[in-house]
Each structure stands twice: as structure tokens, then as C-alpha cells.
C-alpha positions as a printed Julia matrix, in Angstrom:
145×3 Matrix{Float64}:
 122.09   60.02  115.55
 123.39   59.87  111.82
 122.18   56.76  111.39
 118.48   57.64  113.17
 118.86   60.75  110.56
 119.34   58.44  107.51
 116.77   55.88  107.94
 113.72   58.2   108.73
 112.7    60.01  105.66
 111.61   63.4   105.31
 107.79   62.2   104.59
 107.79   60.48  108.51
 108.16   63.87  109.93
 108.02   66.79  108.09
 103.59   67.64  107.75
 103.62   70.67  104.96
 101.14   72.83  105.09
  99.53   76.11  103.42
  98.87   79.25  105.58
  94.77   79.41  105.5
  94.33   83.01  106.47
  91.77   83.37  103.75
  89.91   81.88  100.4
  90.22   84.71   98.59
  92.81   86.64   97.28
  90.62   89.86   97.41
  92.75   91.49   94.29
  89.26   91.3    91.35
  86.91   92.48   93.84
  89.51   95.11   94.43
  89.56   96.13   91.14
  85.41   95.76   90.82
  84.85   98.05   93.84
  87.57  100.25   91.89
  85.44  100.26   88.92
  82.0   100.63   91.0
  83.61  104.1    92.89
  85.25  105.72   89.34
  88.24  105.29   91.42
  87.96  107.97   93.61
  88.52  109.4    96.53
  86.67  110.28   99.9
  87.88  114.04   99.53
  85.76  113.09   95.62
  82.77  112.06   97.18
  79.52  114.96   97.41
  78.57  113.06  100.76
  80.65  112.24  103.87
  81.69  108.71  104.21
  83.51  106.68  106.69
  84.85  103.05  106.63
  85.75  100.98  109.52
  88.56   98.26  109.19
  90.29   96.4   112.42
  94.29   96.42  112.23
  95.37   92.64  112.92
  98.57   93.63  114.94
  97.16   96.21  116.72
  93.36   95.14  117.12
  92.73   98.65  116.92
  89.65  100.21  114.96
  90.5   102.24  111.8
  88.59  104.71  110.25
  89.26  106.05  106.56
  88.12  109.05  105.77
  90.31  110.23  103.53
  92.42  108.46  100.37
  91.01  105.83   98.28
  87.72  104.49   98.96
  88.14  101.05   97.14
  90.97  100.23   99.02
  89.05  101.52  102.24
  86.14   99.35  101.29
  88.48   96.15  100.38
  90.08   96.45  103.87
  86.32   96.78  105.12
  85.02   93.62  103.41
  88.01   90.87  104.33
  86.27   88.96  106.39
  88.15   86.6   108.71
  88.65   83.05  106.48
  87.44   84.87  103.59
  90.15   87.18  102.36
  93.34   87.32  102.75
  94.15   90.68  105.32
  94.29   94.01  102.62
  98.29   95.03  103.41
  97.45   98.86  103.23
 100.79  100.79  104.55
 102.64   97.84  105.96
  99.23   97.35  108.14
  97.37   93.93  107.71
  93.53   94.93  107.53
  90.6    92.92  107.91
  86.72   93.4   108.4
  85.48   96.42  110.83
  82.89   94.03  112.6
  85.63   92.23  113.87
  86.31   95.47  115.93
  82.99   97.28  115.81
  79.89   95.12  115.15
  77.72   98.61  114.17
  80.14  101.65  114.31
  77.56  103.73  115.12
  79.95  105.9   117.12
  81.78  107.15  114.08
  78.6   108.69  113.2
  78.52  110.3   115.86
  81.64  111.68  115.84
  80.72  112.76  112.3
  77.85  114.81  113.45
  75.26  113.26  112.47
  71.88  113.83  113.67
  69.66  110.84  113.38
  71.13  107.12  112.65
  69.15  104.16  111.62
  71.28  100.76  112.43
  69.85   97.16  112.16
  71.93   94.39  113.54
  70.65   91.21  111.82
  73.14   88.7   113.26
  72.51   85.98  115.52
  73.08   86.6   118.56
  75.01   83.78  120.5
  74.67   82.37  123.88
  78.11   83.71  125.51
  79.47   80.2   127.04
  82.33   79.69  129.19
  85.32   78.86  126.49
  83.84   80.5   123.76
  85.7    83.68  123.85
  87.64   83.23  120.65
  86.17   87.15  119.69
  87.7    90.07  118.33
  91.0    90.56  116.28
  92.35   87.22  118.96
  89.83   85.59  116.13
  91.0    87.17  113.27
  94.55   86.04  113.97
  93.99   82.68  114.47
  96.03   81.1   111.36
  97.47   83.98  110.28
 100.72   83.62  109.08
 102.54   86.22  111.36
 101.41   85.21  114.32
């Protein structure tokens, strides 16, 4: 076996590779959605907002309504592939849609009384095999799982 060891060299076996759970970083348009908000918070803003995230270990649906909004929003924004998850609290964050296509429902549960939604994606034939969906997707090559 020491010999076997000796003779085969690292570059026969070993295939490197770099985690791809994202393109982007995510940390400048952090700071630009920073500088588009003043920085401030939802308890700041004159209207009521919410913003929906998905929680990669959990695959539940999280809803900010309170604290920072540019960190709400950069959670909000990392799409799958895209950006890297937002760590926010020890919780890896990416993209609501990945949870909640058109959270209409938090409106609801906001009180509001009329709400306009458009969903422009395509929609997609549901085959057989093709059930890659949800946070199951959004996992897929990241690093902790």
C-alpha cells in the first residue's frame, strides 16, 4: 500500500474544486441599497413594508418587518447562483421567490385592502423528474450541505 501511495501523485486523484453557491459576493450592492434607503430602518419608514427571504436550513419563509431594510432587501435579492446566501444572525438567506413566488399573503396579514400582483414568469410544464423546486434548489451546491 506504501508503495501504491508513492507512485500515484496527488494530481491522479485529488479533483479541487471551488464551492459555486453564487457569482456574486452581494457586499457593493449591499452597501448601494444602504445608500439608496439613508440606511434606515423599517420602524424609519412613513409606509409599512415587508420583505420576504427563504432560510436555506430551514426552507422556511421570513418576513422582516422590523431592523434594517438594506440588509432585509440584500437577503431578498440573492438569488439562487447569483449571490452568495446573506448570513443575517447565523441564518443563510436567499431570495423570497424561492419560498413564495408572490407573497401576497403577507399583505394580507398586513391589512391591506386591495393588492395588485403580476406574475410575469414563465410558467413551466411540471414533468415527472423536474421537481428540483424550492429551498431543495437553493441548496444544491451549497457549501453546508
Amino acid at each position: 500500500m506504501k508503495k501504491l501511495a508513492l507512485v500515484f501523485r496527488r494530481k491522479y486523484y485529488a479533483d479541487y474544486t471551488l464551492p459555486k453557491i453564487g457569482l456574486l459576493k452581494g457586499n457593493r450592492i449591499l452597501q448601494l441599497i444602504h445608500t439608496f434607503t439613508y440606511g434606515k430602518t423599517f420602524e424609519e419608514l412613513r409606509m409599512p413594508l415587508a420583505v420576504v427571504a427563504c432560510d436555506l436550513e430551514t426552507g422556511e419563509k421570513v418576513v422582516f418587518k422590523e431592523g434594517s431594510v438594506s440588509q432585509a432587501v440584500r437577503a431578498s435579492i440573492s438569488i439562487p447562483g447569483v449571490f452568495v446566501p446573506h448570513d443575517m444572525g447565523g441564518r443563510q438567506l436567499v431570495d423570497g421567490a424561492v419560498v413564495d413566488r408572490i407573497p401576497v399573503s403577507v399583505l394580507k396579514e398586513m391589512g391591506a385592502d386591495l393588492i395588485i400582483a403580476s406574475d410575469v414568469s414563465r410558467k413551466k410544464k411540471n414533468r415527472k423528474g423536474d421537481e428540483i423546486i424550492g429551498c431543495d434548489y437553493a441548496k444544491f451546491g451549497h457549501p453546508s450541505k
